[in-house]
N, CA, C and O of each residue as an XYZ file, in Angstrom:
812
protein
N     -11.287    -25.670     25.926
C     -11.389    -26.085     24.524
C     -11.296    -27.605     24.447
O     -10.345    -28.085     25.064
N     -12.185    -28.545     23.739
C     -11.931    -29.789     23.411
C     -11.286    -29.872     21.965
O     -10.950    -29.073     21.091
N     -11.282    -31.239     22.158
C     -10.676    -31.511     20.661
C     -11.691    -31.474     19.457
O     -11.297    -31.416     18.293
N     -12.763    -31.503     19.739
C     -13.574    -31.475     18.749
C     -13.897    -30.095     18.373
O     -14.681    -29.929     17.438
N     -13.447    -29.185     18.919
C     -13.320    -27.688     18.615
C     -12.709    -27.067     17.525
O     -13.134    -26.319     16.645
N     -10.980    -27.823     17.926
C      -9.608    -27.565     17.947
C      -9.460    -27.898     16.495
O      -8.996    -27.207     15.588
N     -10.078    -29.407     16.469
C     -10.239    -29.869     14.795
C     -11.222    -29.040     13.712
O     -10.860    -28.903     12.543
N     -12.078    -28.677     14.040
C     -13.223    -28.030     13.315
C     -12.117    -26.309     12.755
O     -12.002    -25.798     11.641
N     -11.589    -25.946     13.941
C     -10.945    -25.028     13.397
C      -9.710    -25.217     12.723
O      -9.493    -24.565     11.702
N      -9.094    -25.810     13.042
C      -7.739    -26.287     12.034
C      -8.273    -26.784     10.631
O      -7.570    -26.618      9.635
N      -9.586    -27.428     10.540
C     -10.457    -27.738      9.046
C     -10.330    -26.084      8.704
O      -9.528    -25.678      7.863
N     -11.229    -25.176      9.468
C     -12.022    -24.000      8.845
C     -10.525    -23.320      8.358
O     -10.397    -22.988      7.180
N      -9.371    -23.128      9.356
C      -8.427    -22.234      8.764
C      -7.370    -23.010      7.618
O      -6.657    -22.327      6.883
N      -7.369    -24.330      7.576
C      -6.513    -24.972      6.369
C      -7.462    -24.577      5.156
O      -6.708    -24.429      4.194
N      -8.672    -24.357      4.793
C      -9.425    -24.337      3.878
C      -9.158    -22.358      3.715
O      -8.948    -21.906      2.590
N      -9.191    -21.741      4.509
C      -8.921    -20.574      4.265
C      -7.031    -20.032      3.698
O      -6.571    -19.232      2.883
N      -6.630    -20.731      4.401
C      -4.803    -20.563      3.976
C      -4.870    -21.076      2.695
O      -4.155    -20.391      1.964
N      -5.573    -22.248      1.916
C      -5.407    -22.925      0.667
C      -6.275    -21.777     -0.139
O      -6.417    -22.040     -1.334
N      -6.814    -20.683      0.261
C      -7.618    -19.940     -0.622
C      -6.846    -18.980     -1.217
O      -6.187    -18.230     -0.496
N      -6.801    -18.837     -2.799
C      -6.202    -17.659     -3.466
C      -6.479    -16.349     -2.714
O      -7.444    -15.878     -2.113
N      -5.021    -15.897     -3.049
C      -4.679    -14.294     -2.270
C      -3.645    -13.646     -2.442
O      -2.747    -14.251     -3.029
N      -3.334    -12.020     -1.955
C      -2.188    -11.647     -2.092
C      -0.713    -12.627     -1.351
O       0.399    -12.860     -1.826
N      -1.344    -13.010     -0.024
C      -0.443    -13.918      0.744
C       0.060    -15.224     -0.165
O       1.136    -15.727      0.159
N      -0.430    -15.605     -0.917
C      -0.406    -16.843     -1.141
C       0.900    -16.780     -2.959
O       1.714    -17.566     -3.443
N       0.336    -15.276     -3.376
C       0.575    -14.766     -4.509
C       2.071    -14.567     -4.391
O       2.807    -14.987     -5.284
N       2.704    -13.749     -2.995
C       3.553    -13.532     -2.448
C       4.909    -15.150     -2.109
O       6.052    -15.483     -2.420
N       4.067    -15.508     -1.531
C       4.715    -16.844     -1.641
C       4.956    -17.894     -2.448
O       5.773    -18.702     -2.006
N       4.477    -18.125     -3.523
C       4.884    -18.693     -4.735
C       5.576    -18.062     -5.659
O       6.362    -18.662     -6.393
N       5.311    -16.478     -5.744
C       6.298    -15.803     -6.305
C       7.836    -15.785     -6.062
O       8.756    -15.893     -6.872
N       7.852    -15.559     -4.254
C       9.317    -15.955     -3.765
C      10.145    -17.045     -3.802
O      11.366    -17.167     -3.710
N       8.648    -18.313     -4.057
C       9.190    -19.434     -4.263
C       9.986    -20.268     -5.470
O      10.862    -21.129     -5.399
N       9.270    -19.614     -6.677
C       9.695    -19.997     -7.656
C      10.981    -18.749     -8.109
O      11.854    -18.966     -8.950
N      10.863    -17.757     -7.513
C      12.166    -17.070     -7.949
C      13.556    -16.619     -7.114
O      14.372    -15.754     -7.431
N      13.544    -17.542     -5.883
C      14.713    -17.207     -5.186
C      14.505    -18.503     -4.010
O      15.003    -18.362     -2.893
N      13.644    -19.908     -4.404
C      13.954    -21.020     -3.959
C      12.913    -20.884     -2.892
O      12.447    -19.800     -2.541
N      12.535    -22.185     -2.336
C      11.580    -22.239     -1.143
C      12.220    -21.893     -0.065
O      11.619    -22.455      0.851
N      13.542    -20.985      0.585
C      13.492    -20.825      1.796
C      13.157    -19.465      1.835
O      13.042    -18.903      2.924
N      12.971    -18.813      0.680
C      12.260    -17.092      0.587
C      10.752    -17.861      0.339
O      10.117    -16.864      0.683
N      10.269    -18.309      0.191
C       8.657    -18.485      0.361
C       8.836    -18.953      1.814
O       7.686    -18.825      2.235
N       9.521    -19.385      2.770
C       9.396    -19.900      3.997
C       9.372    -18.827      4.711
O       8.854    -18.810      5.827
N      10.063    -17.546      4.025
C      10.228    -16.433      4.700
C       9.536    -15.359      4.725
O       9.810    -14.380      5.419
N       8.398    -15.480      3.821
C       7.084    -14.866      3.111
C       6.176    -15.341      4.649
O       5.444    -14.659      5.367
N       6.515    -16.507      4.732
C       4.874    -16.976      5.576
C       5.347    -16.866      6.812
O       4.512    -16.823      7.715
N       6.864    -16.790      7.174
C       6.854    -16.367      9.062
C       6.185    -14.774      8.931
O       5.826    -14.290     10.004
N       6.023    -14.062      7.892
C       5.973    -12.830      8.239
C       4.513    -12.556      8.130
O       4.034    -11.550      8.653
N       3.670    -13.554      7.360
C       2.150    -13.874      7.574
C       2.049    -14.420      8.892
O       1.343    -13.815      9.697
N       2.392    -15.027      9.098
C       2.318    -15.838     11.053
C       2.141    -14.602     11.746
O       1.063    -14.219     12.199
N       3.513    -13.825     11.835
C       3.638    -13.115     12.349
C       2.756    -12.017     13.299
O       2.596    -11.637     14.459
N       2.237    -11.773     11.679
C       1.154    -10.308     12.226
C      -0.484    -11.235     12.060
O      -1.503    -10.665     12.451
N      -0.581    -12.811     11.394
C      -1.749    -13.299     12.239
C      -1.907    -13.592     13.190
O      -3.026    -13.943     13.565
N      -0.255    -13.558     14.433
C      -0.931    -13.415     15.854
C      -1.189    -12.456     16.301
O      -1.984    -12.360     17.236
N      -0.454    -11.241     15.637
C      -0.914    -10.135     16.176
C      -2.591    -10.042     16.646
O      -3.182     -9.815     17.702
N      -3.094    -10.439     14.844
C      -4.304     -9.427     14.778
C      -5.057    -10.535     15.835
O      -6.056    -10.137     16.435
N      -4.574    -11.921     16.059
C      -5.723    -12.889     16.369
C      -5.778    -12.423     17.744
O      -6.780    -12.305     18.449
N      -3.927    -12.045     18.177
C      -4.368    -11.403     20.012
C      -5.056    -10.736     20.064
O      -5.807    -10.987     21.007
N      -5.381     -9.691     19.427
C      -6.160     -8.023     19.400
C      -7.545     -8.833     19.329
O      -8.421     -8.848     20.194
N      -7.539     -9.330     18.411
C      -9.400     -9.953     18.775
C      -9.544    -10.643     19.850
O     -10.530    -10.273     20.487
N      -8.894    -11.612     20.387
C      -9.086    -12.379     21.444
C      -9.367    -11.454     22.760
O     -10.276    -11.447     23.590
N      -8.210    -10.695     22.587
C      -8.568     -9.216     23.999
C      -9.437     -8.372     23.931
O      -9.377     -7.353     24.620
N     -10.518     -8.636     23.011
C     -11.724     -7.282     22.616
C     -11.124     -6.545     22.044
O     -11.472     -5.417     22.394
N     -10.184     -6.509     21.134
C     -10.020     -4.895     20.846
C     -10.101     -4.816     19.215
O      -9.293     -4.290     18.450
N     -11.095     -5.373     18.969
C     -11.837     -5.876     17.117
C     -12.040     -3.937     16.426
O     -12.043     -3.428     15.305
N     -12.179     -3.419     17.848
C     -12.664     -2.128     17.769
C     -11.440     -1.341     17.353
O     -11.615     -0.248     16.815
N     -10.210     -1.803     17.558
C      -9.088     -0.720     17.343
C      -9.077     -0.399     15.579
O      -8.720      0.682     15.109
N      -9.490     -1.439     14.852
C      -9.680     -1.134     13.352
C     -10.506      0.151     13.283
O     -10.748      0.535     12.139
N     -10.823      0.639     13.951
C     -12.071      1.625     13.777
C     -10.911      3.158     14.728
O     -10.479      4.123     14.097
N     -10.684      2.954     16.171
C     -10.359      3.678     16.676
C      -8.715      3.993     16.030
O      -8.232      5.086     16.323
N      -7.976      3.147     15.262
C      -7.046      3.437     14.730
C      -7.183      3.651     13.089
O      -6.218      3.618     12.326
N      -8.343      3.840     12.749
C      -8.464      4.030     11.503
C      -7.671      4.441     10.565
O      -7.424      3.599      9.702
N      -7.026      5.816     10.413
C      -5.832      6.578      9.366
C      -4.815      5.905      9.539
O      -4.128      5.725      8.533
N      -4.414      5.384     10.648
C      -2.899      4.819     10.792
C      -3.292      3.113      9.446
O      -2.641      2.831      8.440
N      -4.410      2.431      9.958
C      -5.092      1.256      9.327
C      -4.526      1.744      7.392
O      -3.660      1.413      6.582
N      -5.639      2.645      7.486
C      -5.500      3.215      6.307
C      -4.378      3.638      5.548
O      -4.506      3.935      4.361
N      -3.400      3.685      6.078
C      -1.801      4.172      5.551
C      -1.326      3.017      5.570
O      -0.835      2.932      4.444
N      -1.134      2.061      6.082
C      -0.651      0.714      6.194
C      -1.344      0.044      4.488
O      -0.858     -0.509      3.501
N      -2.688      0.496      4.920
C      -2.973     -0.769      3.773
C      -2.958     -0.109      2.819
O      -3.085     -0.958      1.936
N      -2.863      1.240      2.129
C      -2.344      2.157      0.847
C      -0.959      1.387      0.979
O      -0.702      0.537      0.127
N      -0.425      1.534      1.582
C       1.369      1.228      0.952
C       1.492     -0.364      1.132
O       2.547     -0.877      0.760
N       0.687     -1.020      1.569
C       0.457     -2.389      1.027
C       0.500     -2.576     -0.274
O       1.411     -3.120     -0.898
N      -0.652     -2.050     -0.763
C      -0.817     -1.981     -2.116
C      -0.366     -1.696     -3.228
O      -0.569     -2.218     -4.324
N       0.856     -0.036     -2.637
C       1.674      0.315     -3.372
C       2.626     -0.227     -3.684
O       3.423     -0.049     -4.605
N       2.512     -1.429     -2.325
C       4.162     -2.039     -2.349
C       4.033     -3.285     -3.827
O       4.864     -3.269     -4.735
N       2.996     -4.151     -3.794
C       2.111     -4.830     -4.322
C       1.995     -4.898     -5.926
O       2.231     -5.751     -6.781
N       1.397     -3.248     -5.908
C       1.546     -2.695     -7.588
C       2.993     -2.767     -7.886
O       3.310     -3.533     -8.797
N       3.959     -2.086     -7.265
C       5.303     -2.286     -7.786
C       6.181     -3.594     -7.765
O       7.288     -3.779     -8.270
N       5.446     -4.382     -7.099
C       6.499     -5.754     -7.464
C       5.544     -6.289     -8.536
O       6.005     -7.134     -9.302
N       4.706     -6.034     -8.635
C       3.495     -6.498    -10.350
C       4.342     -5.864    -11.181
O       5.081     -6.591    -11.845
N       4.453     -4.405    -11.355
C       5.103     -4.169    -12.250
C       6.401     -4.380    -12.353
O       6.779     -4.322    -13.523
N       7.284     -4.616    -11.535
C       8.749     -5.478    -11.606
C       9.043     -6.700    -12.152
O      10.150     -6.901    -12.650
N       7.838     -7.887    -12.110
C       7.865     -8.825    -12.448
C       7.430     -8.634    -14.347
O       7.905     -9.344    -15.232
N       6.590     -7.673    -14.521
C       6.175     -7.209    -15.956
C       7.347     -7.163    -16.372
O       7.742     -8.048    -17.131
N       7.951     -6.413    -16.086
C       8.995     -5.233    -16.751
C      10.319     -6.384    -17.300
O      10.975     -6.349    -18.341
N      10.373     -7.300    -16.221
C      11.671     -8.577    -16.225
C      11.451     -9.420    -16.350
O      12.204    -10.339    -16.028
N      10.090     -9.624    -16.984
C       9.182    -10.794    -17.412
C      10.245    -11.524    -18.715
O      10.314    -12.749    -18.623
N      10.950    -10.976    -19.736
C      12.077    -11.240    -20.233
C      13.185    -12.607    -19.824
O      13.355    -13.746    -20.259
N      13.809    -11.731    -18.711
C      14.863    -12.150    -18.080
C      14.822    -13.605    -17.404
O      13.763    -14.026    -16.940
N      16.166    -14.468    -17.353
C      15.736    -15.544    -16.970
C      15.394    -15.821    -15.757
O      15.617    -14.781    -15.138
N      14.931    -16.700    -14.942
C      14.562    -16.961    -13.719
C      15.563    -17.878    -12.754
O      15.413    -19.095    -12.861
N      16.109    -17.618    -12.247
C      17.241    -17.917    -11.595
C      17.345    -18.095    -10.028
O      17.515    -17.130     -9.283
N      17.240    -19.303     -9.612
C      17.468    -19.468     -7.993
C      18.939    -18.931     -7.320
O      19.989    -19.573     -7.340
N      18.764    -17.778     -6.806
C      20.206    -16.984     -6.396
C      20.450    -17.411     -4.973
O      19.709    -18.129     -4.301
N      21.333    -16.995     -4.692
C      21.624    -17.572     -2.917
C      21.492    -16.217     -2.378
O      22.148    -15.210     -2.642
N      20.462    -16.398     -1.527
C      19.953    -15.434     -0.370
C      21.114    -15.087      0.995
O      21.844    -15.957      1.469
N      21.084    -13.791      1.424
C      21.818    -13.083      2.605
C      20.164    -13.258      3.853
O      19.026    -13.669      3.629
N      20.775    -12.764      4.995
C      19.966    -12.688      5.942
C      19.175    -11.344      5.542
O      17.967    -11.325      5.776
N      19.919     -9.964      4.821
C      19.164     -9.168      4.445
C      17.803     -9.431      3.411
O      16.727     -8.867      3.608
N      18.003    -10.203      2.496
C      17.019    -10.475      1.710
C      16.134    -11.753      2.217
O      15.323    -12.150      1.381
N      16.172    -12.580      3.680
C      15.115    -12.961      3.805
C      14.323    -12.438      5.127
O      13.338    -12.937      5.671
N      15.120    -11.184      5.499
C      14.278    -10.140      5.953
C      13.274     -9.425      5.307
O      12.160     -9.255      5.801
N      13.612     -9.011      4.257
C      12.727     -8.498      3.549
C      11.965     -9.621      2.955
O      10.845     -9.264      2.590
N      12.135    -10.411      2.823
C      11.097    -11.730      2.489
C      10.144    -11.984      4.025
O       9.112    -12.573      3.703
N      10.161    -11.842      4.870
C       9.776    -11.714      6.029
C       8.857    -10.124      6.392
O       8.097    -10.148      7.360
N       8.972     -8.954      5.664
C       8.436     -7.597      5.996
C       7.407     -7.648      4.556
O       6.289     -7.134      4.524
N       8.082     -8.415      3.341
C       6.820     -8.937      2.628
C       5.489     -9.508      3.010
O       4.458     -8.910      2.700
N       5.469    -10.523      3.602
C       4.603    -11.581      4.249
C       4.188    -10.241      5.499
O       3.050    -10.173      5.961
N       5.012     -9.511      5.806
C       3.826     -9.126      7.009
C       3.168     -7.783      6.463
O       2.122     -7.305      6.900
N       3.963     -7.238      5.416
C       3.074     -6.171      4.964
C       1.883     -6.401      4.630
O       0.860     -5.826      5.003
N       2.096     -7.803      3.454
C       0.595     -8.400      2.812
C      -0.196     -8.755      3.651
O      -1.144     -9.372      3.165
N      -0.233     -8.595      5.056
C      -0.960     -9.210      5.515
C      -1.307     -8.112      6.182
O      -2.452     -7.756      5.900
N      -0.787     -7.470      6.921
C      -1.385     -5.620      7.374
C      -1.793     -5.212      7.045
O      -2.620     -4.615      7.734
N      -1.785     -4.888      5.081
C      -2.986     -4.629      4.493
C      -3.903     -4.925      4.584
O      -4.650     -4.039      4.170
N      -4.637     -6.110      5.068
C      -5.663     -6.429      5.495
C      -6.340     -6.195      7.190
O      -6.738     -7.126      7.891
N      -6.339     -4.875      7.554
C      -6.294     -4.997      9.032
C      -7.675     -5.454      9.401
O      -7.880     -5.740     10.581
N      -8.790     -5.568      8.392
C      -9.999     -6.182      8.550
C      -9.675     -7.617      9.524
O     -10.251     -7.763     10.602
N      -8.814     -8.505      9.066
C      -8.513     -9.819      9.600
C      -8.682     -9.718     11.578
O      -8.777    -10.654     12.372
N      -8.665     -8.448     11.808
C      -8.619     -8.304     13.558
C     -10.438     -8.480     13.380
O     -10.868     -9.344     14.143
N     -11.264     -7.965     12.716
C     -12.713     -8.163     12.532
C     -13.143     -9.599     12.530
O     -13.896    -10.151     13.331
N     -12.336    -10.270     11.155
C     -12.320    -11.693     10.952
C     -12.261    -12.491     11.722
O     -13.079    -13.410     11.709
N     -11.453    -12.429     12.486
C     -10.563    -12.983     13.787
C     -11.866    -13.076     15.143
O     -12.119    -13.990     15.928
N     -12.516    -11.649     14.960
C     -13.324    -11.385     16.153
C     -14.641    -12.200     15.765
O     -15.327    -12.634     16.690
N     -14.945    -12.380     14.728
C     -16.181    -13.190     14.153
C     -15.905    -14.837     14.047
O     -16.702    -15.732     14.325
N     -14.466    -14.968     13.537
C     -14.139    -16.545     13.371
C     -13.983    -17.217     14.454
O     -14.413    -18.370     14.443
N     -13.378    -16.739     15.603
C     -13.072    -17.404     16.554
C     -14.128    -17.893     17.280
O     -13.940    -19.070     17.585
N     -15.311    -17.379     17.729
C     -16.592    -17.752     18.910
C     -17.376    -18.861     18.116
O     -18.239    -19.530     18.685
N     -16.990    -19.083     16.492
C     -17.598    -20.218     16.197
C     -17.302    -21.432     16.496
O     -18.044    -22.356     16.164
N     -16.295    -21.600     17.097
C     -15.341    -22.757     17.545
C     -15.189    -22.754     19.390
O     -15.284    -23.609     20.271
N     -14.936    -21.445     19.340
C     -14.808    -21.642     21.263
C     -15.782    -20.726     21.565
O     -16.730    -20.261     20.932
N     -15.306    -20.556     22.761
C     -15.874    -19.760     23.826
C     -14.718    -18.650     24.507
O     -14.021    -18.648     25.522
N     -14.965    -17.587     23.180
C     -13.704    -16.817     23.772
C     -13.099    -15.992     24.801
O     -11.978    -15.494     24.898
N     -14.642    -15.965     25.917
C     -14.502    -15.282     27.420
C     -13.629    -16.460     28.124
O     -12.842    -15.981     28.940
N     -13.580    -17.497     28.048
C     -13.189    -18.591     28.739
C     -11.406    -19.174     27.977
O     -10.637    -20.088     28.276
N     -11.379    -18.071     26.912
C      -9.954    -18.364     26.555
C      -8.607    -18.398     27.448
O      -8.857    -17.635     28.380
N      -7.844    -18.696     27.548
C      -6.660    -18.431     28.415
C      -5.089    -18.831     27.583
O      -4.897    -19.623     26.661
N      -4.073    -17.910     28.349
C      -2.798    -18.329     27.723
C      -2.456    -19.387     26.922
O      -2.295    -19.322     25.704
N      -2.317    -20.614     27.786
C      -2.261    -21.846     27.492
C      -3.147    -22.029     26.271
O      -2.716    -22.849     25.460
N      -4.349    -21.408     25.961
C      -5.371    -22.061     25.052
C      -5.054    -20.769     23.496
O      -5.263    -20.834     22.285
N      -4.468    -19.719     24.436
C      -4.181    -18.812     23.051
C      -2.551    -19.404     22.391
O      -2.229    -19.165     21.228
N      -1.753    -20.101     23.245
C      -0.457    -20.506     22.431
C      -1.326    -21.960     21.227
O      -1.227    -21.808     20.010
N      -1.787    -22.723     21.573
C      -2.597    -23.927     21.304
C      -3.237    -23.285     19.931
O      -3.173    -23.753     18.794
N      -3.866    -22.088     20.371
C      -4.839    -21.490     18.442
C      -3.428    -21.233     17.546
O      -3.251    -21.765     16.450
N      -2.643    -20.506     18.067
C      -1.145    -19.929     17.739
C      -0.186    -21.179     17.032
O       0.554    -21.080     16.052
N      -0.460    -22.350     17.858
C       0.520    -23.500     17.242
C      -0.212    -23.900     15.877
O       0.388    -24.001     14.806
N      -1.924    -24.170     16.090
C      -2.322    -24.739     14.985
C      -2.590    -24.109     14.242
O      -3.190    -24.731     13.366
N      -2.443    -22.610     13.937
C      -2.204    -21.693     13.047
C      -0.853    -21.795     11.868
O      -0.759    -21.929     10.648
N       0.110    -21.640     13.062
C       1.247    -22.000     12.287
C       1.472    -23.156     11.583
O       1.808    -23.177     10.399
N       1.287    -24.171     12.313
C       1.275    -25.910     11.413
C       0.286    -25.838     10.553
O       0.519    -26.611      9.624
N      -0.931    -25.154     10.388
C      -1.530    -25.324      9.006
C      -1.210    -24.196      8.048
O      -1.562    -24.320      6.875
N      -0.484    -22.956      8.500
C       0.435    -22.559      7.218
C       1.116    -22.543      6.681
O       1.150    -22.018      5.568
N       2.386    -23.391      7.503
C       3.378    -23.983      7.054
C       3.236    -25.394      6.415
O       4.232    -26.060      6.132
N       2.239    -25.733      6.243
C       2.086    -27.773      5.862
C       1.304    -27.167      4.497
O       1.643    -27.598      3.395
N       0.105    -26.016      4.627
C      -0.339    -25.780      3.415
C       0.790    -25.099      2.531
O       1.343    -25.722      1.624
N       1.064    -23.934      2.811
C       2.032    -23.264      1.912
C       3.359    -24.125      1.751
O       3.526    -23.860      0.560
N       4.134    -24.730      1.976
C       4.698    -25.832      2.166
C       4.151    -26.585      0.762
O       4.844    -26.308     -0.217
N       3.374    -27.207      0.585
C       2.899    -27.898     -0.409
C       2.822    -26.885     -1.868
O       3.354    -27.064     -2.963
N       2.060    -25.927     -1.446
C       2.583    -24.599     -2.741
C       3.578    -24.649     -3.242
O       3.829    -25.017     -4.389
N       4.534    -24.145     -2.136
C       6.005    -23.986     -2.570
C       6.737    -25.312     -3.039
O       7.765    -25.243     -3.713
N       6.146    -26.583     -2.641
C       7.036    -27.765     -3.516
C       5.980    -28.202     -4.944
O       6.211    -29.171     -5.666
N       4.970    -27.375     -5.099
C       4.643    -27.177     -6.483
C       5.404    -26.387     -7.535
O       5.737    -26.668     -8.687
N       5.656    -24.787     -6.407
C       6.300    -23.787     -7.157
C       7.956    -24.009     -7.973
O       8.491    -23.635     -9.016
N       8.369    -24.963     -6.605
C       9.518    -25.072     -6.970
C       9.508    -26.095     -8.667
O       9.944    -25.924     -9.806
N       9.013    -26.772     -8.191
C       8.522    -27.695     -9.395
C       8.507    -27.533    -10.738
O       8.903    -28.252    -11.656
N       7.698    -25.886    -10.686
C       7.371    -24.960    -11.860
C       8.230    -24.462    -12.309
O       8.458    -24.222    -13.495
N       8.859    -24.229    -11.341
C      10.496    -23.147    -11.599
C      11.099    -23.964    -12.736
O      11.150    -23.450    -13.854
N      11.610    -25.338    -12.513
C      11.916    -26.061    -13.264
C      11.609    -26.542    -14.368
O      12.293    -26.734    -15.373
N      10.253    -26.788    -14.093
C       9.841    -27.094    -15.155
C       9.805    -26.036    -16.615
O       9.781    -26.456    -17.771
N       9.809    -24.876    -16.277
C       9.587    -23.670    -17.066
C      11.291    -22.872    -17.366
O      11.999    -21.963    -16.935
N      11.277    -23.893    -18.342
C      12.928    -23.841    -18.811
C      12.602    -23.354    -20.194
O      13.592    -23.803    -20.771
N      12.000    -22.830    -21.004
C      12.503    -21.902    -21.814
C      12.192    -20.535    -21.800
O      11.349    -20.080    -21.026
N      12.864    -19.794    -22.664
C      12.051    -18.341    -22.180
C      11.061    -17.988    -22.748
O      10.696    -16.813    -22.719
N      10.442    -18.884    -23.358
C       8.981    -18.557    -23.446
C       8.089    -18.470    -22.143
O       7.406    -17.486    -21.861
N       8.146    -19.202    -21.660
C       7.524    -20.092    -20.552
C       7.884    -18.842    -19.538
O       6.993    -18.104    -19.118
N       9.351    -18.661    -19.163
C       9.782    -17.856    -17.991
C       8.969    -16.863    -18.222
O       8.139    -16.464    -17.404
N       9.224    -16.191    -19.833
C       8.078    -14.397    -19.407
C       7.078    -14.719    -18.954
O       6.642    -14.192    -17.929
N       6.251    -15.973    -19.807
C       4.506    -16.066    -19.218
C       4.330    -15.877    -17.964
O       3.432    -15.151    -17.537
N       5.501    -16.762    -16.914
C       5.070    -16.726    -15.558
C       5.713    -15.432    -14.979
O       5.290    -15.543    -13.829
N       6.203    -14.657    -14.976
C       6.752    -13.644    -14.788
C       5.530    -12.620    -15.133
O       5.532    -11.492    -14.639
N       4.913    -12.877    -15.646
C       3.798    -11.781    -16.899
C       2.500    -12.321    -15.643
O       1.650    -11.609    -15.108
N       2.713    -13.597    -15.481
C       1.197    -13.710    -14.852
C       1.680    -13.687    -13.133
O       0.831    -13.780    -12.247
N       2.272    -13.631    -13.015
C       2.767    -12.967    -11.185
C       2.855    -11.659    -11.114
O       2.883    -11.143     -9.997
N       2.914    -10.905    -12.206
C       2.993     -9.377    -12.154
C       1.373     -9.098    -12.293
O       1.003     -8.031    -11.804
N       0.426     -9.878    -12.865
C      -1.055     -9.726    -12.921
C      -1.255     -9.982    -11.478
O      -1.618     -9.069    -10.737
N      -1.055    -11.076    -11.082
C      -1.364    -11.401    -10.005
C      -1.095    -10.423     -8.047
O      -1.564    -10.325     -6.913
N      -0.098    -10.007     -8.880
C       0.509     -8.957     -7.791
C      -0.360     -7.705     -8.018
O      -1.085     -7.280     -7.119
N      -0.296     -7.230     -8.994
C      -1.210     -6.015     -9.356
C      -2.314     -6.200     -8.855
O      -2.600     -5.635     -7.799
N      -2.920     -6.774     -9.291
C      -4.623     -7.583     -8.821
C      -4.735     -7.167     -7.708
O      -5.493     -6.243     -7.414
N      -3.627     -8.086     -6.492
C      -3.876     -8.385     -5.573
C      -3.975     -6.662     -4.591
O      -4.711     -6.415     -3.636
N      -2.921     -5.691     -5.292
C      -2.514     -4.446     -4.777
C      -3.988     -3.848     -5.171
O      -4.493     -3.116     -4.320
N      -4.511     -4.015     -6.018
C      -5.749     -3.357     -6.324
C      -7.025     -3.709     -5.104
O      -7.803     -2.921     -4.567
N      -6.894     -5.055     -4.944
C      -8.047     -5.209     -4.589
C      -8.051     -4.946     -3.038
O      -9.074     -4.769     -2.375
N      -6.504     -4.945     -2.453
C      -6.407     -4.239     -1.298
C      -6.686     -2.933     -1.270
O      -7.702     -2.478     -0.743
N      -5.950     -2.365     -1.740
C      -6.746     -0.910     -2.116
C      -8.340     -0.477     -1.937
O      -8.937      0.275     -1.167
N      -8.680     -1.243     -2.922
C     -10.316     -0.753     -2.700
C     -11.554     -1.875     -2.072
O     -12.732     -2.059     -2.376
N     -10.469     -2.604     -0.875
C     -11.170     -2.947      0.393
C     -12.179     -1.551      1.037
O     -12.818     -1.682      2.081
């Protein structure tokens, strides 16, 4: 891999991480309602399972979306389900004020099984992965060393992009000091969550 590769793809995937999504929906939600180190904890759990899926493509196995199909398929139903119900949680307490609470290790676990659910729902991304990558390298000629290297600049452009989200979100949090304001955003993260559960769904 040269550098002129390395850059072209760190362009192609910062422009894709900055693109509206359930992932992204997920993390500003956590951010503005339980502080940026639960949106920090949203996106290790996106990292997470994008190395998964990026190993599985890198090793040929683009095909397991297909040969693991029902299991695929149960994953990304309760993605969705999970998805619809924090839409409608945020509806329902759209009311209530918005409050930065102090987090346990239990709750930024589950801020962590968030980020990787939303992103399992999408098991297409092992497809993505198998199509995105050969535009940049030469993926018979990949090796360890060159798969930690996609892996690092993966992570530094989702953490520097979402990163910037979340010191918007936080921003918002603040800024959205009456309770007028709190239901709206509460009202439009529960759209946004719903949406997002829907449109996983009928991938």
């Amino acid at each position: 891999m040269d550098a002129g590769s390395l850059l072209a793809f760190a362009i192609g995937m910062t422009l894709l991480a900055a693109s509206p999504g359930p992932g992204l929906a997920a993390v500003l939600s956590r951010s503005i309602i339980s502080g940026p180190m639960s949106g920090t904890m949203v996106v290790i759990g996106m990292v997470l399972v994008d190395f998964l899926f990026l190993a599985l493509a890198l090793i040929g196995l683009s095909a397991i979306s297909t040969l693991l199909g029902p299991l695929f398929q149960i994953v990304k139903y309760a993605a969705a389900l999970y998805l619809l119900w924090l839409g409608y949680q945020s509806i329902k307490t759209a009311g209530q004020p918005i409050a930065i609470t102090p987090q346990s290790t239990s709750s930024y676990l589950k801020d962590i099984g968030l980020g990787a659910i939303v992103t399992l729902g999408n098991p297409k991304a092992i497809l993505f992965y198998s199509a995105f990558l050969p535009t940049f390298f030469d993926v018979s000629q990949i090796q360890l060393g060159d798969f930690v290297v996609i892996c690092a600049i993966l992570t530094a452009i989702s953490f520097l992009v979402y990163s910037a989200y979340m010191l918007l979100a936080g921003r918002l949090g603040r800024a959205f000091g009456s309770s007028k304001l709190k239901k709206r955003l509460n009202q439009t993260t529960g759209v946004v969550y719903i949406g997002s559960g829907a449109a996983i769904a009928l991938r």
